[in-house]
Backbone as CSV, one residue per row, in Angstrom:
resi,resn,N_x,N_y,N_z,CA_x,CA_y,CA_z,C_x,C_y,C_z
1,UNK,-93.527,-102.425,-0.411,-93.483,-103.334,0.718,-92.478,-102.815,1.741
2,UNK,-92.818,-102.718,2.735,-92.021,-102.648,4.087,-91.521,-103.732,4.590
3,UNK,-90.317,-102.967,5.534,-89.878,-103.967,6.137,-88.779,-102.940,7.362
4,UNK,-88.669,-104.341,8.425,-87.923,-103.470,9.867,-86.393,-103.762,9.771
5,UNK,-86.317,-102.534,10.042,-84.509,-103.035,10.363,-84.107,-101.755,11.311
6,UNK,-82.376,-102.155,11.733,-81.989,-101.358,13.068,-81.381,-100.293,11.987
7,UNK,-81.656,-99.075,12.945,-80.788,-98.129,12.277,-79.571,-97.389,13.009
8,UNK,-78.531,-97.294,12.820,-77.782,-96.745,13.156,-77.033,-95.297,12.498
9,UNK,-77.584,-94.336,13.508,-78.046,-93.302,13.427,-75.964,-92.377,13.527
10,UNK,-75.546,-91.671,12.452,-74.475,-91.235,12.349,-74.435,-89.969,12.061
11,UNK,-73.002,-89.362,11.896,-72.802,-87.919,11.503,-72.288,-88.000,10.233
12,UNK,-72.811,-89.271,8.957,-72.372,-89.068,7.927,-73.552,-89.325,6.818
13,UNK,-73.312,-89.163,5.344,-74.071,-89.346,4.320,-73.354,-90.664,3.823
14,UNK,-74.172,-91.920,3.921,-74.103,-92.753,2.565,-74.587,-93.079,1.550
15,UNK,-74.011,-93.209,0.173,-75.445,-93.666,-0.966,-75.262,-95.118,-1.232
16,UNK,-76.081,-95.633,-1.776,-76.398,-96.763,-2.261,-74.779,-96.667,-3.270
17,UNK,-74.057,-98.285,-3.108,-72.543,-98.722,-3.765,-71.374,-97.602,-2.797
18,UNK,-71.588,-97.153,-1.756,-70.962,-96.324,-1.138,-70.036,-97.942,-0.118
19,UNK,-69.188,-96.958,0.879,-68.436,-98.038,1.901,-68.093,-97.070,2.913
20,UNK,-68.246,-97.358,3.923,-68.403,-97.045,5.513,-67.180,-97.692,6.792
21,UNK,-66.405,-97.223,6.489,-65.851,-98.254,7.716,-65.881,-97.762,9.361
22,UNK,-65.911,-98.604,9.765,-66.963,-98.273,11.314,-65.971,-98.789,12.165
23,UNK,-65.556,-97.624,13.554,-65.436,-98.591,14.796,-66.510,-98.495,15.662
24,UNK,-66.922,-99.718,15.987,-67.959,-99.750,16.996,-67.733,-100.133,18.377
25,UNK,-68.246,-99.921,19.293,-67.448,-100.041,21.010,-69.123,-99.785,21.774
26,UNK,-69.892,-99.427,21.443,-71.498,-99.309,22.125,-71.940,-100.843,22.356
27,UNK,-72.438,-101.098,23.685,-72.868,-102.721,23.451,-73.989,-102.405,22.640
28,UNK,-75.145,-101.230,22.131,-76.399,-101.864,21.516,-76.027,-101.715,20.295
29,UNK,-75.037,-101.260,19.717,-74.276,-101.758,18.320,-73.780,-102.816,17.926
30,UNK,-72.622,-103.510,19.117,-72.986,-104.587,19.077,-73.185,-105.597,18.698
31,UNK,-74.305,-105.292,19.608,-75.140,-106.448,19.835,-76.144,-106.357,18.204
32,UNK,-76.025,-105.301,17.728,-76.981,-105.574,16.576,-76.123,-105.973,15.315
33,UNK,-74.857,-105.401,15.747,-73.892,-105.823,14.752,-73.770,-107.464,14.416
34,UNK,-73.605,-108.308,15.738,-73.411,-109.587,15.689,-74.810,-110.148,15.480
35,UNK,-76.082,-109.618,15.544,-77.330,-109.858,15.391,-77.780,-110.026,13.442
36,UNK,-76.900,-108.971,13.101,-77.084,-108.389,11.388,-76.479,-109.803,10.930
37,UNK,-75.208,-109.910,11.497,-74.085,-111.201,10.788,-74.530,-112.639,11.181
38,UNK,-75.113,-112.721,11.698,-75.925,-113.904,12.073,-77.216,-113.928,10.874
39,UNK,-78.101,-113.405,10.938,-78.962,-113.379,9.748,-79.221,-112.962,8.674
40,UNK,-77.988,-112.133,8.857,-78.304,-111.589,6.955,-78.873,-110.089,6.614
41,UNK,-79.063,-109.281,8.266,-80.138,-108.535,8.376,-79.276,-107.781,7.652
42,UNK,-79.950,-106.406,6.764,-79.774,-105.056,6.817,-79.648,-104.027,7.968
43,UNK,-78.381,-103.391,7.527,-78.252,-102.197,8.843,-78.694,-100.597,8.440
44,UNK,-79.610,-100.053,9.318,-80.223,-98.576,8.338,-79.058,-97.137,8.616
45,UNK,-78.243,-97.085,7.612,-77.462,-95.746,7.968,-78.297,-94.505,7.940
46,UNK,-78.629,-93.833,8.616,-79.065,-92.200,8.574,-78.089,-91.418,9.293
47,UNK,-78.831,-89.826,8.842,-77.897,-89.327,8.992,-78.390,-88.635,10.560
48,UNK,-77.838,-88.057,11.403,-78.768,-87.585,12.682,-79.084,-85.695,12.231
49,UNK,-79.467,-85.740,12.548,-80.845,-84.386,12.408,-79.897,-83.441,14.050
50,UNK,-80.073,-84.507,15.050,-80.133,-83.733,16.466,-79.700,-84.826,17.128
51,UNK,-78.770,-84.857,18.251,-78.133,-85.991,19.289,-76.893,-86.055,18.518
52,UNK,-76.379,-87.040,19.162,-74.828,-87.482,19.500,-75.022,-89.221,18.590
53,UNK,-73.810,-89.500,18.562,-73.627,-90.933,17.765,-73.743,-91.801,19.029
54,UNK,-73.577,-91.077,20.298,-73.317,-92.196,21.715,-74.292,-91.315,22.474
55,UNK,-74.824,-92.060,23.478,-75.735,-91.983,24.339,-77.129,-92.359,24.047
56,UNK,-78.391,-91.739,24.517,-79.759,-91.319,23.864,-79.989,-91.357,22.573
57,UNK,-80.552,-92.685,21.930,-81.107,-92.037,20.616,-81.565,-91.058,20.345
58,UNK,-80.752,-90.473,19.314,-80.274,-89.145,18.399,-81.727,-89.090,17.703
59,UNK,-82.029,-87.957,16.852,-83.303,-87.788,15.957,-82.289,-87.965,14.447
60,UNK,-83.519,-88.283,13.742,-82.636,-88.780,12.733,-83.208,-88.328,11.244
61,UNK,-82.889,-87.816,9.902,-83.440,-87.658,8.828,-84.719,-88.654,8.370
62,UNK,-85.213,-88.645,7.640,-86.206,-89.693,7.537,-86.153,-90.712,5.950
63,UNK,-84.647,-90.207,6.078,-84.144,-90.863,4.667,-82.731,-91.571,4.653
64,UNK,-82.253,-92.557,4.198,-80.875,-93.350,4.563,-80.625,-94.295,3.755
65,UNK,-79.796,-95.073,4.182,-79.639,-96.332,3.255,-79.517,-97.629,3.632
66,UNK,-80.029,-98.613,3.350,-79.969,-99.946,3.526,-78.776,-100.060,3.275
67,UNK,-77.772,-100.946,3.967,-76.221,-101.372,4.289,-76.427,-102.828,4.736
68,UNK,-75.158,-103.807,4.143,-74.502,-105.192,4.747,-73.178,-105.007,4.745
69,UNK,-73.214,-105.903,5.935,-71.852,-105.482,6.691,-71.127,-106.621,5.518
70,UNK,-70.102,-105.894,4.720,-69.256,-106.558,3.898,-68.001,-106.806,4.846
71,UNK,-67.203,-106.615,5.873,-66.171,-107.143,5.927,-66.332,-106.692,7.547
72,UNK,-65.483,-107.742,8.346,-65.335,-107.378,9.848,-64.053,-108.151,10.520
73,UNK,-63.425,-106.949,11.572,-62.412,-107.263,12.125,-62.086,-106.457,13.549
74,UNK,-61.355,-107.452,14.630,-61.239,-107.364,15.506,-59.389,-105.768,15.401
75,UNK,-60.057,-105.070,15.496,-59.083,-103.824,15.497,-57.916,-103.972,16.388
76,UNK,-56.570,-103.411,16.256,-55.552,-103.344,17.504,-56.164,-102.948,18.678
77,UNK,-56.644,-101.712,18.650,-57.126,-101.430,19.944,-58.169,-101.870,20.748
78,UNK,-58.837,-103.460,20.013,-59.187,-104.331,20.991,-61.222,-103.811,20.462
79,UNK,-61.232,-102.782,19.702,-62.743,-102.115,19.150,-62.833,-103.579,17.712
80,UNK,-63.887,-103.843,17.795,-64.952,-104.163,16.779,-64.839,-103.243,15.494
81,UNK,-64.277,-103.637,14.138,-64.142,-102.737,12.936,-64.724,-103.120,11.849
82,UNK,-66.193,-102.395,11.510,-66.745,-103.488,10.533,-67.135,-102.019,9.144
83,UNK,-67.050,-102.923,7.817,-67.318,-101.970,7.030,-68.438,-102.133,6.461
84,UNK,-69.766,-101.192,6.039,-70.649,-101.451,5.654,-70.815,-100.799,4.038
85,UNK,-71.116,-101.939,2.865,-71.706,-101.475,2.024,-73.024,-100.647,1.735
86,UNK,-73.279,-99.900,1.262,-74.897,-99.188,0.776,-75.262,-99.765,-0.344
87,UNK,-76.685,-100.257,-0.019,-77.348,-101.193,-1.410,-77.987,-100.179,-2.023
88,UNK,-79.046,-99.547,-0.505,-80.493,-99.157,-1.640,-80.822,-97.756,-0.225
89,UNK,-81.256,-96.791,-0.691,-82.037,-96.048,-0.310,-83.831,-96.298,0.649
90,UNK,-83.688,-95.677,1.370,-85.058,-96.230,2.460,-85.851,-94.873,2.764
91,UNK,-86.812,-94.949,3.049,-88.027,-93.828,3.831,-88.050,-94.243,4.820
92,UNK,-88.213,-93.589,6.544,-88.429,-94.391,7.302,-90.110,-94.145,7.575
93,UNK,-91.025,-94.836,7.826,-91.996,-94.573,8.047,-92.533,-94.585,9.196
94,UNK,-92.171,-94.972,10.149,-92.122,-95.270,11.428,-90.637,-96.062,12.278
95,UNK,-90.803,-95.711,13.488,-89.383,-96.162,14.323,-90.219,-96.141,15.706
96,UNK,-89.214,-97.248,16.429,-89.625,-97.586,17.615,-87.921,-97.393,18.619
97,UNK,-87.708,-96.398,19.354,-86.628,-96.712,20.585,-86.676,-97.470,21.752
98,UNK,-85.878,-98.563,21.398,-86.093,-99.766,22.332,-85.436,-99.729,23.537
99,UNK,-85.244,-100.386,24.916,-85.036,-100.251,25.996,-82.946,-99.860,25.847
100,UNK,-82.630,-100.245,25.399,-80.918,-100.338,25.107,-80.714,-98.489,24.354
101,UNK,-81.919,-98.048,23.473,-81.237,-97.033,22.982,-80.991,-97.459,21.439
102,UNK,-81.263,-98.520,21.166,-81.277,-98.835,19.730,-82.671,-98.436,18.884
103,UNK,-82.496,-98.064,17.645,-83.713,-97.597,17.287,-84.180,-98.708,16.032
104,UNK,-85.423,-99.004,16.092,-85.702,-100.362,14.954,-86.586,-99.407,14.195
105,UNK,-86.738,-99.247,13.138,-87.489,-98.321,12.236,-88.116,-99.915,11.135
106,UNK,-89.641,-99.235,10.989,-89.999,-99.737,9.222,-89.860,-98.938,8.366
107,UNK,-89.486,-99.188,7.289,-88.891,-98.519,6.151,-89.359,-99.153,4.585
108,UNK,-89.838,-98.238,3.859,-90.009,-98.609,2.655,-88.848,-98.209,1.383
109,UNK,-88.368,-99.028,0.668,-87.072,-99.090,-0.045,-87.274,-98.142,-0.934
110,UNK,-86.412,-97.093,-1.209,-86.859,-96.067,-2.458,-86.257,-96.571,-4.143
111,UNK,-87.116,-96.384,-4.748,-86.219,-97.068,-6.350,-85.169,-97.086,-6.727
112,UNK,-84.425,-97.635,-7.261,-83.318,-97.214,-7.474,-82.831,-96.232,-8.226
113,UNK,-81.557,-95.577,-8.122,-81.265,-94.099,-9.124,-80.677,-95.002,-10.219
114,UNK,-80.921,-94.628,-11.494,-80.251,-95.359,-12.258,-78.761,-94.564,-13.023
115,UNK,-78.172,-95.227,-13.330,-76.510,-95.567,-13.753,-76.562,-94.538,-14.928
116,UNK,-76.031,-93.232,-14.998,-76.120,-92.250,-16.135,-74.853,-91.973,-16.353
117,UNK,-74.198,-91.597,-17.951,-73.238,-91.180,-18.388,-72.584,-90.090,-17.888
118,UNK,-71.586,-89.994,-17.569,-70.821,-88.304,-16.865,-70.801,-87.607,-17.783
119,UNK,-71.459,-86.638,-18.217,-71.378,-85.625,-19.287,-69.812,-84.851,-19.101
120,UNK,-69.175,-84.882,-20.071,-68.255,-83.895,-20.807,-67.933,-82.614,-19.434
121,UNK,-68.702,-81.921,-19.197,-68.812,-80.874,-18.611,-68.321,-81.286,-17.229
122,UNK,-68.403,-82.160,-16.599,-68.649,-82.916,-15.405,-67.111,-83.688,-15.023
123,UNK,-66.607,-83.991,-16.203,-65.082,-84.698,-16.291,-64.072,-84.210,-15.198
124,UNK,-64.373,-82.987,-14.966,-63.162,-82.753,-13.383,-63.491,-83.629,-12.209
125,UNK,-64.803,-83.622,-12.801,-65.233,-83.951,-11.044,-65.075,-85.665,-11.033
126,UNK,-64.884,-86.110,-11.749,-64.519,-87.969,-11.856,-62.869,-87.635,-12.020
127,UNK,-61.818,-86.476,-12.244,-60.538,-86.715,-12.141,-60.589,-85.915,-10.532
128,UNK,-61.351,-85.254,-10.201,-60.955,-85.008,-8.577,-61.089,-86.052,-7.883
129,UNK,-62.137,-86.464,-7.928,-62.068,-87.662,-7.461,-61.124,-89.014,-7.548
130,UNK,-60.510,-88.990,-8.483,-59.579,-90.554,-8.796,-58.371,-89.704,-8.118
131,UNK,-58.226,-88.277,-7.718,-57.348,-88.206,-7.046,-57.261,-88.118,-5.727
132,UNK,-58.729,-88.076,-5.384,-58.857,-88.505,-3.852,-58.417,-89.986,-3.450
133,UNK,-59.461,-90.659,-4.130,-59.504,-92.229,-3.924,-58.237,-92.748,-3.502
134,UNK,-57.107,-92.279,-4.668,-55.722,-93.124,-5.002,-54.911,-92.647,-3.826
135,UNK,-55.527,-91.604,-2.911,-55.030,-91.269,-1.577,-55.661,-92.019,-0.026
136,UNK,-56.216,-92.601,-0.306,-57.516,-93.724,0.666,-56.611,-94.541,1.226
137,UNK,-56.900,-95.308,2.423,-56.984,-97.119,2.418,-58.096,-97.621,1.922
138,UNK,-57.876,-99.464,1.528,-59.167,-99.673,1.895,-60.436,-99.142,3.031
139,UNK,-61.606,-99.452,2.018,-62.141,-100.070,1.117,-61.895,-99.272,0.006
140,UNK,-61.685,-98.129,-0.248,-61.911,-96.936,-0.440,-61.036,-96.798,-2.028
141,UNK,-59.615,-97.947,-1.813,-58.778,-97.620,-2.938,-58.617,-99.253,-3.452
142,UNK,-59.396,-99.952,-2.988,-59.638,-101.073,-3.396,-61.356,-101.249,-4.089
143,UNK,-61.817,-100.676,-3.872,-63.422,-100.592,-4.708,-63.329,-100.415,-5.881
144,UNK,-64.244,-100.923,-6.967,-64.426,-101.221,-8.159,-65.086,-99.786,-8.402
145,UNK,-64.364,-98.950,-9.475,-64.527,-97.843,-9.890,-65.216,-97.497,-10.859
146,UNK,-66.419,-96.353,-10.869,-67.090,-96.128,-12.099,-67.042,-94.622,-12.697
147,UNK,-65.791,-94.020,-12.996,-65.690,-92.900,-13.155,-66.411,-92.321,-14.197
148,UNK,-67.124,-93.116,-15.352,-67.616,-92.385,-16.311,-69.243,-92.491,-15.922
149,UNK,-70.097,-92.642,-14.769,-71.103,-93.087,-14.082,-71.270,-91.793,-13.700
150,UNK,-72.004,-90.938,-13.618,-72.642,-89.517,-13.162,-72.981,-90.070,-11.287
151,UNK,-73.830,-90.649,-11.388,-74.597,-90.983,-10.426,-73.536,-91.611,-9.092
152,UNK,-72.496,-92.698,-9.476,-71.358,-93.164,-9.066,-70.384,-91.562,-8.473
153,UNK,-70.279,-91.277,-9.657,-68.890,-89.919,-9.255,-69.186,-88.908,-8.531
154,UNK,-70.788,-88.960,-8.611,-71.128,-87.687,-7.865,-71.565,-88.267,-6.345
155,UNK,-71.897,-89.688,-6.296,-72.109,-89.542,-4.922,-70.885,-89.682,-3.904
156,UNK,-69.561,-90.773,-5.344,-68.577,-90.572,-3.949,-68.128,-89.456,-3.439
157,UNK,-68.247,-88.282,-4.561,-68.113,-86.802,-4.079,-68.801,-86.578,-2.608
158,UNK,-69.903,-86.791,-2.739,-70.677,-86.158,-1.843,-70.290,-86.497,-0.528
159,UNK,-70.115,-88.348,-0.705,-69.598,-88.831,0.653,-68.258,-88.444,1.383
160,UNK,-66.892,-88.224,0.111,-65.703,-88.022,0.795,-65.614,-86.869,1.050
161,UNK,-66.149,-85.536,0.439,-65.724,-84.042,0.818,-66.364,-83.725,1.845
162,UNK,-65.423,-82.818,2.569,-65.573,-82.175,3.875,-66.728,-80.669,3.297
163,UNK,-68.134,-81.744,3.074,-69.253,-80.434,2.698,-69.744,-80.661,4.330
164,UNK,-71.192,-79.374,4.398,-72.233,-79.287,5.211,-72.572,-80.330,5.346
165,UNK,-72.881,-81.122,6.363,-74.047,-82.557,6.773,-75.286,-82.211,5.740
166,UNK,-75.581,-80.969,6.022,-77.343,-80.930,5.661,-77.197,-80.739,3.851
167,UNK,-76.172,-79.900,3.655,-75.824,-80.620,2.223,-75.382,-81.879,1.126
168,UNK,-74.839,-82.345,2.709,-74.907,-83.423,1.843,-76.130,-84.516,1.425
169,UNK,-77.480,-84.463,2.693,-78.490,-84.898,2.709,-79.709,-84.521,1.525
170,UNK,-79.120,-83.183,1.501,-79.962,-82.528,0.208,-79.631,-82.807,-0.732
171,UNK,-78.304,-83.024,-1.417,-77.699,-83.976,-2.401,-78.442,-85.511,-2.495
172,UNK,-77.950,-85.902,-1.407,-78.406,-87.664,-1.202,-79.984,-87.395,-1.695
173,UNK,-80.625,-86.732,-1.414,-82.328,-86.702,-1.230,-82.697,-86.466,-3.244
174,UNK,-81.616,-85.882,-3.901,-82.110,-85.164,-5.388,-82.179,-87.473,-5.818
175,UNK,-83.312,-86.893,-6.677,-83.460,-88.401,-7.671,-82.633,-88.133,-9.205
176,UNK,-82.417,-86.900,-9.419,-82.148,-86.610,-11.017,-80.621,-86.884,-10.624
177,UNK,-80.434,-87.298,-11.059,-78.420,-87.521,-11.269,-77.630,-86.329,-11.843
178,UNK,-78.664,-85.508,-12.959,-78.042,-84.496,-13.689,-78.379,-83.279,-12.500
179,UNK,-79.306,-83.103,-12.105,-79.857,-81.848,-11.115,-78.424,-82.455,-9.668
180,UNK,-78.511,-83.310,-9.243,-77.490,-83.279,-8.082,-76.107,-82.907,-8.843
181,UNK,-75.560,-83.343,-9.857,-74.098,-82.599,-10.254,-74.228,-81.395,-10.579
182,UNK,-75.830,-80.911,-11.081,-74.854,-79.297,-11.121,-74.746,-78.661,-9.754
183,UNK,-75.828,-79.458,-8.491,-76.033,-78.669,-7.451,-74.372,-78.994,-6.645
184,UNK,-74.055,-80.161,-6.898,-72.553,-80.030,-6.391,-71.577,-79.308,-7.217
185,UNK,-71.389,-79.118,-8.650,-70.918,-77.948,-9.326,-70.738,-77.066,-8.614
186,UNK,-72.235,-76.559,-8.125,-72.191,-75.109,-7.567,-71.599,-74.843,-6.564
187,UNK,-71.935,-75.803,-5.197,-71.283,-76.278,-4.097,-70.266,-76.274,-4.348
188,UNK,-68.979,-76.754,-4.872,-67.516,-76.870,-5.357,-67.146,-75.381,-6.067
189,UNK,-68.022,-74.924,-6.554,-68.015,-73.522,-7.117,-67.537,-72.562,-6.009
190,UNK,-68.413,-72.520,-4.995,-68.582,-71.486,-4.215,-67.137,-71.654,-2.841
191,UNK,-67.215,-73.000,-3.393,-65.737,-73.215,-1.910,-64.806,-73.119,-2.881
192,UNK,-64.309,-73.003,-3.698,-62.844,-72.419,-4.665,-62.537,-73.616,-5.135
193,UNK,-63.643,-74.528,-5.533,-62.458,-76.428,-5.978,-62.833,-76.765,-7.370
194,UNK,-63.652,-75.559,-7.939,-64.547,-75.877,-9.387,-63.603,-74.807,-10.537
């Protein structure tokens, strides 16, 4: 089953149980922002392909994640600061760019990845990580932690390291939980962190 929602089109990877914190300052953000919190809507994170985060809707992957805005606040510098959770993974199947520059896509929800044990082998990469985290602000060092979760450890990997965009999309895109950790293995291999 399909269904429409706005997407807001970025220069990052989120997965599903991921957290996003956003300043927003675009009125067609916004306006969709205060549109989402009013009804409940889902917001579509992708990642952009081609374009800018401001101006002209950007081109965008054809894969992302369904997000609710879990927490929002009026920032010092007077910007809109809202953080978005990742529920679930989406296809977009079609998108429409509306007069503002906002893009409304239908999207069909992809299954969920399910919750796998961190194999033995894999154990650095859930202590690199708890030593990132414990260096965060919120949300980031306040989130409920699943270090012995394959699927969990490897995506916050994916989200916090300073990898390739398009790697990280190729990551986000694997369904096997075991095939994406060794492909980040390797990835961490080849930059000196494995």
């Amino acid at each position: 089953m399909s269904q429409i929602i706005p997407l807001f089109p970025l220069k990052t990877v989120l997965f599903p149980r991921g957290f996003l914190p956003l300043r927003v300052f675009e009125p067609r953000y916004l306006d969709m922002i205060s549109r989402c919190m009013k009804s409940g809507e889902g917001i579509g994170v992708v990642l952009i392909r081609d374009g800018r985060e401001v101006g002209p809707a950007a081109s965008t992957y054809d894969t992302g994640t369904l997000t609710q805005i879990s927490y929002w606040h009026k920032r010092a510098d007077g910007l809109l600061g809202v953080t978005l959770s990742g529920s679930q993974r989406f296809r977009i199947l079609s998108h429409e760019v509306q007069a503002n520059q906002l893009v409304q896509a239908e999207v069909e929800l992809l299954p969920l990845i399910s919750s796998c044990s961190l194999d033995a082998q894999y154990q650095p990469m859930a202590v690199m990580l708890e030593k990132i985290i414990t260096q965060l602000d919120p949300p980031f060092s306040t989130m409920d932690t699943y270090y012995d979760d394959g699927d969990w450890v490897s995506a916050r990997l994916v989200e916090l390291l300073p990898l390739p965009l398009e790697s990280k999309q190729q990551l986000f895109l694997l369904e096997d939980v075991g095939l994406r950790l060794q492909e980040l293995e390797k990835i961490l291999s080849e930059k000196g962190l494995w």
